[in-house]
C-alpha atoms as a printed R data frame, in Angstrom:
    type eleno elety resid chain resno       x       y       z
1   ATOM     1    CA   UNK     A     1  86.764 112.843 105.141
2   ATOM     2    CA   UNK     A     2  87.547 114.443 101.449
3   ATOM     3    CA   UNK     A     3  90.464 116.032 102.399
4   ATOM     4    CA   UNK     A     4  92.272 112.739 103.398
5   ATOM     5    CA   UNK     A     5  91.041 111.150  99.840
6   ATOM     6    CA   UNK     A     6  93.596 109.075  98.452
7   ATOM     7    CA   UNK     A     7  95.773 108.915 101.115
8   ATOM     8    CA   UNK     A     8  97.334 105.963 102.822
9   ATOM     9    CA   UNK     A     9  96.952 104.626 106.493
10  ATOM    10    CA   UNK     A    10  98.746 101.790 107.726
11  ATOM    11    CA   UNK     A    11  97.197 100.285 111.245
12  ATOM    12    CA   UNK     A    12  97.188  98.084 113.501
13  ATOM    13    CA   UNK     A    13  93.979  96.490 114.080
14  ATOM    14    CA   UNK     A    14  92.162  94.075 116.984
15  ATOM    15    CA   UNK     A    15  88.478  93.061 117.036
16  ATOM    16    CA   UNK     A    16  86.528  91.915 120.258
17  ATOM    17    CA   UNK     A    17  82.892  90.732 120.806
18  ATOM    18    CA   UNK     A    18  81.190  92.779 122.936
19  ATOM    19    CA   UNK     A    19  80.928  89.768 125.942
20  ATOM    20    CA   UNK     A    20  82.228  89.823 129.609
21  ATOM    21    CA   UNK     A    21  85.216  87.945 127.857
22  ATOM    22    CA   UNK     A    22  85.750  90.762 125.482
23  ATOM    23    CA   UNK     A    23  86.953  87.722 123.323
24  ATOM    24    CA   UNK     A    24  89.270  88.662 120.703
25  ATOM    25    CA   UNK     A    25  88.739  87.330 116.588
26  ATOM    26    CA   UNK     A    26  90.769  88.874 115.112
27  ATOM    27    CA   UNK     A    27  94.270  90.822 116.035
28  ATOM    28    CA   UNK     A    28  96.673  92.387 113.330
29  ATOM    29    CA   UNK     A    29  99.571  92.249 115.835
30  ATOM    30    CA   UNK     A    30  99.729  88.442 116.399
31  ATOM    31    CA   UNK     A    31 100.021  87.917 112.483
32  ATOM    32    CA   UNK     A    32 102.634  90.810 112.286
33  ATOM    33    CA   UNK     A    33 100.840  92.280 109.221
34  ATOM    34    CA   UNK     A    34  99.808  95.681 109.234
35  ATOM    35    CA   UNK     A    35  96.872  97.205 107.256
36  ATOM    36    CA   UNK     A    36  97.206  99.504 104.581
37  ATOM    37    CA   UNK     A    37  94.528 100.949 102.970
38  ATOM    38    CA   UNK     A    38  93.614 104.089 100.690
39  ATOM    39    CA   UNK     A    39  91.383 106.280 102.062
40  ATOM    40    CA   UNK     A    40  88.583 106.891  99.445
41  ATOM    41    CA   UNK     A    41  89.086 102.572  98.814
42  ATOM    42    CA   UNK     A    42  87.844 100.906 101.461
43  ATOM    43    CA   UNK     A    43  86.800  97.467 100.459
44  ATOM    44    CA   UNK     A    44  83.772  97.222 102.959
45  ATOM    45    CA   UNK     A    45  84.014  98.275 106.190
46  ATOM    46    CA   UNK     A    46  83.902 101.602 105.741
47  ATOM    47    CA   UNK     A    47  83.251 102.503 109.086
48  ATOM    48    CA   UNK     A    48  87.032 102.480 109.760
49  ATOM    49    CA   UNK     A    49  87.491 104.998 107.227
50  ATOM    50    CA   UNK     A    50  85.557 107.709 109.484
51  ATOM    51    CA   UNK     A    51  87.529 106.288 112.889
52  ATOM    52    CA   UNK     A    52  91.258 106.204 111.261
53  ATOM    53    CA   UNK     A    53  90.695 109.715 110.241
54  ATOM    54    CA   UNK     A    54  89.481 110.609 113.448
55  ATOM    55    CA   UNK     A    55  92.796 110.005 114.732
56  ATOM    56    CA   UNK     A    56  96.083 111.035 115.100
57  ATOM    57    CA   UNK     A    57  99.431 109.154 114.292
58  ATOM    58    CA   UNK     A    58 100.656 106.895 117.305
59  ATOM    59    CA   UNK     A    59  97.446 107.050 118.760
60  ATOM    60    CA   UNK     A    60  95.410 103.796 119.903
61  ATOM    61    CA   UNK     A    61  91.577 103.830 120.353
62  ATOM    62    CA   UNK     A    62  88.951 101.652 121.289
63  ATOM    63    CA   UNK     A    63  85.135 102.003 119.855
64  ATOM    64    CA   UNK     A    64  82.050 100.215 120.046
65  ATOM    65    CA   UNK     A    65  80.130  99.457 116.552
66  ATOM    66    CA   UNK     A    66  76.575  98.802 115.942
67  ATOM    67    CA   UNK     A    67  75.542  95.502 113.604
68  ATOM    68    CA   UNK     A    68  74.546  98.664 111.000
69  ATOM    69    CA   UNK     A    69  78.121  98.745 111.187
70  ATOM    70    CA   UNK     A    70  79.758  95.487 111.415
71  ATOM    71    CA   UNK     A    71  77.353  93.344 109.050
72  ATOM    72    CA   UNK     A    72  80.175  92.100 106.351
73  ATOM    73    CA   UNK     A    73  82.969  92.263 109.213
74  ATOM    74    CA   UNK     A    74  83.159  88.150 108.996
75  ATOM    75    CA   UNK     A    75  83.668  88.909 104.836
76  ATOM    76    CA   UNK     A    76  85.704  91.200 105.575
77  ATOM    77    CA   UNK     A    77  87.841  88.990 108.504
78  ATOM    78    CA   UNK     A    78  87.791  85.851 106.163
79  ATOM    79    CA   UNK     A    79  89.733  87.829 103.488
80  ATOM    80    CA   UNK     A    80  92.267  89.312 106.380
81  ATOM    81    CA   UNK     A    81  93.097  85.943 107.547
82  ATOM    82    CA   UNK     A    82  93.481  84.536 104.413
83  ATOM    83    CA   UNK     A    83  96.052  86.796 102.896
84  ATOM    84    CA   UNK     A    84  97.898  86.312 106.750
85  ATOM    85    CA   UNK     A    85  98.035  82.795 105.635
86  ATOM    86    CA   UNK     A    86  99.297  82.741 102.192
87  ATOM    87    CA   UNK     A    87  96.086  81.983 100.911
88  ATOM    88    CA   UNK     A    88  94.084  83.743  98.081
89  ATOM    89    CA   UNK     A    89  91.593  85.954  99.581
90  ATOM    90    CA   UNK     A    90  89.000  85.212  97.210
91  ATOM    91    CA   UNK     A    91  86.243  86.946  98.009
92  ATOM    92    CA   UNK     A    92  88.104  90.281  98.506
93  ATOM    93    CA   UNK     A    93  85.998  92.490  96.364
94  ATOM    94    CA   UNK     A    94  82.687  92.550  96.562
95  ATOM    95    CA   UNK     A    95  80.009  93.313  94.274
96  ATOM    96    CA   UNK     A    96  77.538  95.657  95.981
97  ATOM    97    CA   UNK     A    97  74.673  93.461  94.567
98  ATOM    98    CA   UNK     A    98  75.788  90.682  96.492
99  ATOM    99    CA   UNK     A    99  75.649  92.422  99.863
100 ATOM   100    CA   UNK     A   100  72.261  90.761 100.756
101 ATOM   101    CA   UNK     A   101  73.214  87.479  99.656
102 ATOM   102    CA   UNK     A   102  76.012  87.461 102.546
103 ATOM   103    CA   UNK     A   103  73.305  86.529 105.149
104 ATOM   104    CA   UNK     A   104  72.293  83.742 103.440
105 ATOM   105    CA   UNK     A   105  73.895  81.577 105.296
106 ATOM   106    CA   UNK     A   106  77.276  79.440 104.272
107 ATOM   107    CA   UNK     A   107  80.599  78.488 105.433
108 ATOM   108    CA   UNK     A   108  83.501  81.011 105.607
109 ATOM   109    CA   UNK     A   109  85.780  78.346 106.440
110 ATOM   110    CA   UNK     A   110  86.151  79.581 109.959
111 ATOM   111    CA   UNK     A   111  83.503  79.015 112.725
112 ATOM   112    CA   UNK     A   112  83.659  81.941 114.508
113 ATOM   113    CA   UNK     A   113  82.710  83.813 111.464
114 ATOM   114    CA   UNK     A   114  80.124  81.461 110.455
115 ATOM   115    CA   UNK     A   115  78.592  82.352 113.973
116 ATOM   116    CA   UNK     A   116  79.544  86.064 113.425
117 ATOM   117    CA   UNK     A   117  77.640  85.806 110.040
118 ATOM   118    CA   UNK     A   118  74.647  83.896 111.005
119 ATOM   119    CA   UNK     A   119  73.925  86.058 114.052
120 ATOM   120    CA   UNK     A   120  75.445  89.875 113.688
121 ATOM   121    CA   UNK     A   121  76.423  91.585 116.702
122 ATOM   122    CA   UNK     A   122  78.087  94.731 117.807
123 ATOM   123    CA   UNK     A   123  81.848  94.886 117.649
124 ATOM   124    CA   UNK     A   124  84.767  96.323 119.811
125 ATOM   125    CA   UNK     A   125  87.529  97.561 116.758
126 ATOM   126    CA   UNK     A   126  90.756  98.729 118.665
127 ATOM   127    CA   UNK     A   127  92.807 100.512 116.179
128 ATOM   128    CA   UNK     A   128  96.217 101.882 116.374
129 ATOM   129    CA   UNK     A   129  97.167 104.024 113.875
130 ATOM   130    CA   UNK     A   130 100.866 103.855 112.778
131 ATOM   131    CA   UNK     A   131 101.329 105.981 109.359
132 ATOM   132    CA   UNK     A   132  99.893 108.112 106.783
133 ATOM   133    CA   UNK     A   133 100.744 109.181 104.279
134 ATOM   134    CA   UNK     A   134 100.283 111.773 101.110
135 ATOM   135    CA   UNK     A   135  99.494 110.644  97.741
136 ATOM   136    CA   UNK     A   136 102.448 112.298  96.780
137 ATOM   137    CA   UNK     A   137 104.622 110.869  99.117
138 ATOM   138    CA   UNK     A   138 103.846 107.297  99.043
139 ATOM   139    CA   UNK     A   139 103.589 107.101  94.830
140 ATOM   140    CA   UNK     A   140 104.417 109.076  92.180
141 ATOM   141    CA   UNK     A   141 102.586 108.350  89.064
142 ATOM   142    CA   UNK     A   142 104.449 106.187  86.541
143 ATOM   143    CA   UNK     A   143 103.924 108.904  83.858
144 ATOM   144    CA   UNK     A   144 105.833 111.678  85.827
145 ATOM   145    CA   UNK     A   145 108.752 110.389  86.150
146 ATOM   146    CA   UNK     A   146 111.585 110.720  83.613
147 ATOM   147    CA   UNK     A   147 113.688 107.622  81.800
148 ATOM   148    CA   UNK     A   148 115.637 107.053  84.483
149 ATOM   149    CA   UNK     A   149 113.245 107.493  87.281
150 ATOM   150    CA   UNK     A   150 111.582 104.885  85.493
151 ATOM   151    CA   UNK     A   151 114.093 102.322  85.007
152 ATOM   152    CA   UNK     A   152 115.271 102.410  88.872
153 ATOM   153    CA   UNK     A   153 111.480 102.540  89.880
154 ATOM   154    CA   UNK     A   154 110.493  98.855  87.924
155 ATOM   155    CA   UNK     A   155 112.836  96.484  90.441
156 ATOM   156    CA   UNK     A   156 111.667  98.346  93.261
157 ATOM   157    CA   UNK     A   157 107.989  97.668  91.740
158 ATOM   158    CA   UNK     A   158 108.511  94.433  91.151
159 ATOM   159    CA   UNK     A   159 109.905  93.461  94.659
160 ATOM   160    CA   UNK     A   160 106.442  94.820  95.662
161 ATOM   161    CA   UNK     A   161 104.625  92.822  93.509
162 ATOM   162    CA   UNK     A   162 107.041  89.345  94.904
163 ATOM   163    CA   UNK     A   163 106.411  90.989  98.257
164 ATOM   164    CA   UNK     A   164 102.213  91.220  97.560
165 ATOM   165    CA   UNK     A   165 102.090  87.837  95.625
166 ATOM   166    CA   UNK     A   166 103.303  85.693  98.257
167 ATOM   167    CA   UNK     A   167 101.245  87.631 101.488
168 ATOM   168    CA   UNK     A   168  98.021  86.071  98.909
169 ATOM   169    CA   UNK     A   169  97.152  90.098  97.607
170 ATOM   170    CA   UNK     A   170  97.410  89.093  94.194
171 ATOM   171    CA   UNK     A   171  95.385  91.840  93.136
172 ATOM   172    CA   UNK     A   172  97.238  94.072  94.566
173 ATOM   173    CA   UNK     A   173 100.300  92.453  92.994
174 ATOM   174    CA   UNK     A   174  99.043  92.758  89.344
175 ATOM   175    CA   UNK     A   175  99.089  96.496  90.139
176 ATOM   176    CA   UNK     A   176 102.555  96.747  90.976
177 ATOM   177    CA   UNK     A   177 103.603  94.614  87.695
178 ATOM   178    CA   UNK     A   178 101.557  96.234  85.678
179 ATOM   179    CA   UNK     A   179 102.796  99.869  86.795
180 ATOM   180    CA   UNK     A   180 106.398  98.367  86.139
181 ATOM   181    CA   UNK     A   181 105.802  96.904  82.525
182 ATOM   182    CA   UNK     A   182 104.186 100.105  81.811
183 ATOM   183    CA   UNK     A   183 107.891 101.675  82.966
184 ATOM   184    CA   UNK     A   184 109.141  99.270  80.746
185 ATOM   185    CA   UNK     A   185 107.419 100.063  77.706
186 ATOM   186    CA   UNK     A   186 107.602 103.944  78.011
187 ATOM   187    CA   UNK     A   187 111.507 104.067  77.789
188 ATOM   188    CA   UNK     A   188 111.250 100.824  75.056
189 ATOM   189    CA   UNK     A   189 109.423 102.538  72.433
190 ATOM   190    CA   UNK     A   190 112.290 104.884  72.233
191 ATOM   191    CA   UNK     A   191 114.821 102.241  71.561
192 ATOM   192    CA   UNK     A   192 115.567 100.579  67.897
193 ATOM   193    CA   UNK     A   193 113.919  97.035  68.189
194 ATOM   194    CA   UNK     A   194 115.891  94.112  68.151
195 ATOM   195    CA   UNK     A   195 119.042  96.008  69.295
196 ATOM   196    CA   UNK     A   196 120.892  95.422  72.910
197 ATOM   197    CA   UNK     A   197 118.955  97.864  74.626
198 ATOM   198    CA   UNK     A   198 115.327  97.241  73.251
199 ATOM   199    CA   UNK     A   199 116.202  93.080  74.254
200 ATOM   200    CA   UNK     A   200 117.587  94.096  77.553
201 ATOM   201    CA   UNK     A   201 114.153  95.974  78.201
202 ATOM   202    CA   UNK     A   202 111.975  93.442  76.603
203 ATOM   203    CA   UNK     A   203 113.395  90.505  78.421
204 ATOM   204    CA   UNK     A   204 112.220  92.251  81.536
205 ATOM   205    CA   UNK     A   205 108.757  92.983  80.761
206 ATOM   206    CA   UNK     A   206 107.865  89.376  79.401
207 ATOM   207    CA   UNK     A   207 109.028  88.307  83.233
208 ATOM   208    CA   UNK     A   208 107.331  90.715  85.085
209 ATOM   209    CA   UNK     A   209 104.318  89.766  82.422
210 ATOM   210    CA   UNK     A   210 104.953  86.173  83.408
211 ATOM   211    CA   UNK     A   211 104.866  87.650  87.133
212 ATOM   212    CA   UNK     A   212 101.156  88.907  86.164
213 ATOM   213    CA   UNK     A   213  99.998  85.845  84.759
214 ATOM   214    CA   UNK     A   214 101.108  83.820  88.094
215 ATOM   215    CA   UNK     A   215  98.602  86.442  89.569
216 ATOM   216    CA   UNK     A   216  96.171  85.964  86.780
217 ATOM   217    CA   UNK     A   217  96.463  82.056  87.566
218 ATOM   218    CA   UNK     A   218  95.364  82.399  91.154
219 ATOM   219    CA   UNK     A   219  92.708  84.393  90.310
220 ATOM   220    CA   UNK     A   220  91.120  82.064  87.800
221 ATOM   221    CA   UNK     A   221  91.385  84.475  84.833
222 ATOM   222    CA   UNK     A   222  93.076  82.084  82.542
223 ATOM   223    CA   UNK     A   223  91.573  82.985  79.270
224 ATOM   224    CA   UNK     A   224  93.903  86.265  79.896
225 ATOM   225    CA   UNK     A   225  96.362  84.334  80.967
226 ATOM   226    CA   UNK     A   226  96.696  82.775  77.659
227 ATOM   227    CA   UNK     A   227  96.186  85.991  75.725
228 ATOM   228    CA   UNK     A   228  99.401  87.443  77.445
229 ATOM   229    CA   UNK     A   229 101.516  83.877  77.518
230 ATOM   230    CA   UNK     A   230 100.893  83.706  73.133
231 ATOM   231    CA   UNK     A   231 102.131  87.045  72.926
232 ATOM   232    CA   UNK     A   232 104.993  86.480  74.649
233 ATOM   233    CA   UNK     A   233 105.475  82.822  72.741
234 ATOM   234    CA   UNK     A   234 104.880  84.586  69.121
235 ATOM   235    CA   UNK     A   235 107.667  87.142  69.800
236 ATOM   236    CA   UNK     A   236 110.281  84.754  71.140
237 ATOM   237    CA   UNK     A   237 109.343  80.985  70.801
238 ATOM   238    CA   UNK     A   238 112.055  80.156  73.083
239 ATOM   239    CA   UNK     A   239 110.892  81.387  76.212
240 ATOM   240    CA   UNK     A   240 109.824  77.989  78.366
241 ATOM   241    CA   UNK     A   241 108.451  80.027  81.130
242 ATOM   242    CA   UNK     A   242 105.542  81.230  78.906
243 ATOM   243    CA   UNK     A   243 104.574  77.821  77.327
244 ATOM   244    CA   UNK     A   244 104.341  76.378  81.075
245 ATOM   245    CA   UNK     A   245 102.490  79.177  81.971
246 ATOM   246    CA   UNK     A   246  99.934  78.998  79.172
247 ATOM   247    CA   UNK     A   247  99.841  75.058  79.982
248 ATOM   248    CA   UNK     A   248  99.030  75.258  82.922
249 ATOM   249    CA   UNK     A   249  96.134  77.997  82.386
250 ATOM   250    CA   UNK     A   250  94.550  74.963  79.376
251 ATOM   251    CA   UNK     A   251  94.456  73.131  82.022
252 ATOM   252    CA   UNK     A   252  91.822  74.500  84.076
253 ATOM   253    CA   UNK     A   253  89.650  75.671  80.755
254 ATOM   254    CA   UNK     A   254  89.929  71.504  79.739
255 ATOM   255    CA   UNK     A   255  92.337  72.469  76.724
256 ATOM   256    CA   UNK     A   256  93.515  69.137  76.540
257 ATOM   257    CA   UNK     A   257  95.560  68.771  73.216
258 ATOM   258    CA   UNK     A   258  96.890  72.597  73.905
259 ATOM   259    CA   UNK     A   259  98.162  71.739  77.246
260 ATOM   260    CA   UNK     A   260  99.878  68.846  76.381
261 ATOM   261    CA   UNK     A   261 101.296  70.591  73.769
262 ATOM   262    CA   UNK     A   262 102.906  73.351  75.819
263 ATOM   263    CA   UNK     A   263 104.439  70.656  77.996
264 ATOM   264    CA   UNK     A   264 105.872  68.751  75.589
265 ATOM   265    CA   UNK     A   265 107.373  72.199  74.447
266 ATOM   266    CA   UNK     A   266 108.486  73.013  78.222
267 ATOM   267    CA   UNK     A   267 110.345  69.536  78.336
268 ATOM   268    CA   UNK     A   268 112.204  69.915  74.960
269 ATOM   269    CA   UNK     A   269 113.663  73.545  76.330
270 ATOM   270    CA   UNK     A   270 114.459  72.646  79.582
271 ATOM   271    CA   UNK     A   271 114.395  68.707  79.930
272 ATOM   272    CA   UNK     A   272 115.003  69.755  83.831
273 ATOM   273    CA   UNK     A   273 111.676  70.361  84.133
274 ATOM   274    CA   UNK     A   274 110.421  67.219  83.808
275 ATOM   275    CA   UNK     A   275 109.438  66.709  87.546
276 ATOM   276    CA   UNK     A   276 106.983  69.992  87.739
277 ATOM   277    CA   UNK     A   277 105.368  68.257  83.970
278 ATOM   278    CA   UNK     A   278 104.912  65.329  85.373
279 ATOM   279    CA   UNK     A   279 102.902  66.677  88.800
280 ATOM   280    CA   UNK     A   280 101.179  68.963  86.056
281 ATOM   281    CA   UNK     A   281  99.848  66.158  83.600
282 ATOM   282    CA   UNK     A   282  98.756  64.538  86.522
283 ATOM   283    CA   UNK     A   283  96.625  67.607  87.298
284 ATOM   284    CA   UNK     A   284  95.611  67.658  83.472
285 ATOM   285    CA   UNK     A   285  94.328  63.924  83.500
286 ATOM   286    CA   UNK     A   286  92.234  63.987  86.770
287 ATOM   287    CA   UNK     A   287  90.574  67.476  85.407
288 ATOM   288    CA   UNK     A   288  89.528  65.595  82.108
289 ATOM   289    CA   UNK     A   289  88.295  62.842  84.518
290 ATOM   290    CA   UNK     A   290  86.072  65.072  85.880
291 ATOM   291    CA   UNK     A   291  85.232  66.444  82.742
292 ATOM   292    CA   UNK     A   292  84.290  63.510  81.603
293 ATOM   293    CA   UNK     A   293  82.059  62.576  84.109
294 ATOM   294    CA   UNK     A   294  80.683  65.957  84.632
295 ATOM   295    CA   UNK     A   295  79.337  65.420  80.591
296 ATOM   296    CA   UNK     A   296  78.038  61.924  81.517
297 ATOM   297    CA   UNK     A   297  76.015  63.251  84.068
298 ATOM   298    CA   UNK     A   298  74.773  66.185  81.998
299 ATOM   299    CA   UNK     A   299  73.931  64.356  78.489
300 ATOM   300    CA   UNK     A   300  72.471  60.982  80.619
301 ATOM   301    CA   UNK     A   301  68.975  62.171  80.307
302 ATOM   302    CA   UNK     A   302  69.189  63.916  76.841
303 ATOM   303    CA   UNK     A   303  69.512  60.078  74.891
């Protein structure tokens, strides 16, 4: 398998249980999403590493696994049918260490895979395998290319990233912003600041930076997000995207007085946005409700 390292399949995939139904759980084709994967990367079920590269473009085959082999399928699946849906995949990556803890069981939100997970079994995996791809002919490393290579590759980027965010990859989404704000920068640093072209560039990378922090937001890292919206904020104290941004990440860290704060700013820059404030504060009040009684709760015993 080395010499395919690093480069990228796309297939089709369709998963049966091995009984007289053959019953299918899972089918690539029905939610018109294709795989892609790295070889080298595979986020669990490595197994499919060894078949894909057993096989040749165009080409569809069937194979049995054994439950060695298909233990953190229903992980696996969940995430799949998650990003088919829109949905955050949540539990995407997973830490090695938690492997065992994957049979204790709980609820994947799906029955079939709470079945799947409580009692493995061997799997059918019918794969069709549609592309592959070089390293070198799928990306080109940001650093290689020249100015101008760089400046027509950061819309194409951040379509990507549009495309990624709203298929629920928002990890894979962050890549594709950061890769273009990284474009960004190399050709800014070369401009005078504060003149046209610097501003023309910098305007850019605070909104595919505002891109990243939408990301950031759906993956719960909101101290970050904060970090990256007061950057922006302290540059150019005008930009109402980044204080609704950073309000919204106070929110969900109980920053009360900061989130409020960044609203109020929001509404005096764009008064139009008093609809999204008000669903938002709504949001903010019924966290610190919780809050509240979360404390209660804890510090009942302690007087």
């Amino acid at each position: 398998m080395g010499r395919f390292a690093k480069w990228r399949v796309t297939f089709h995939f369709r998963t049966q249980l091995c009984d007289d139904d053959r019953t299918v759980i899972d089918d690539s084709k029905v939610t018109g999403v294709p795989m892609e994967v790295v070889i080298g990367n595979m986020f669990k079920l490595e197994i499919w590493e060894t078949l894909l590269t057993s096989m040749r473009i165009g080409e569809v085959a069937e194979f049995w696994c054994d439950v060695t082999h298909t233990g953190l399928y229903p992980l696996v699946a969940k995430s799949l049918r998650r990003i088919a849906e829109g949905k955050d995949p949540v539990d995407w990556h997973i830490h090695s260490c938690g492997m065992a803890n994957m049979f204790a069981y709980h609820t994947l939100g799906y029955d079939d895979l709470d079945q799947l997970q409580k009692e493995p079994q061997p799997l059918y995996f019918v794969l069709e395998l549609v592309k592959v791809q070089q390293p070198s002919e799928y990306d080109r490393e940001s650093w290689a290319l020249n100015d101008e290579e760089r400046l027509k590759a950061v819309p194409l980027l951040h379509g990507q990233g549009n495309k990624l965010y709203k298929l629920g990859r928002y990890q894979d989404a962050t890549n594709k912003y950061k890769e273009a704000i990284v474009c960004i920068k190399n050709i800014q640093h070369k401009e005078k600041a504060w003149e046209a072209p610097w501003l023309k560039l910098e305007k850019m990378g605070n909104m595919l930076t505002l891109n990243y922090c939408q990301c950031l937001l759906r993956m719960e890292e909101y101290y970050e997000v904060i970090e990256h919206t007061s950057d922006i904020i302290n540059q150019h104290p005008g930009e109402m995207k980044a204080f609704y941004v950073r309000g919204k990440a106070h929110i969900e860290v109980w920053n009360e007085a900061e989130a409020r704060a960044d609203f109020e700013r929001v509404l005096d820059l764009d008064p139009g946005m008093k609809k999204a404030v008000k669903k938002d504060l709504g949001v903010l009040n019924m966290r610190m409700e919780e809050k509240n009684e979360e404390d209660k709760v804890k510090y009942k015993g302690m007087f």
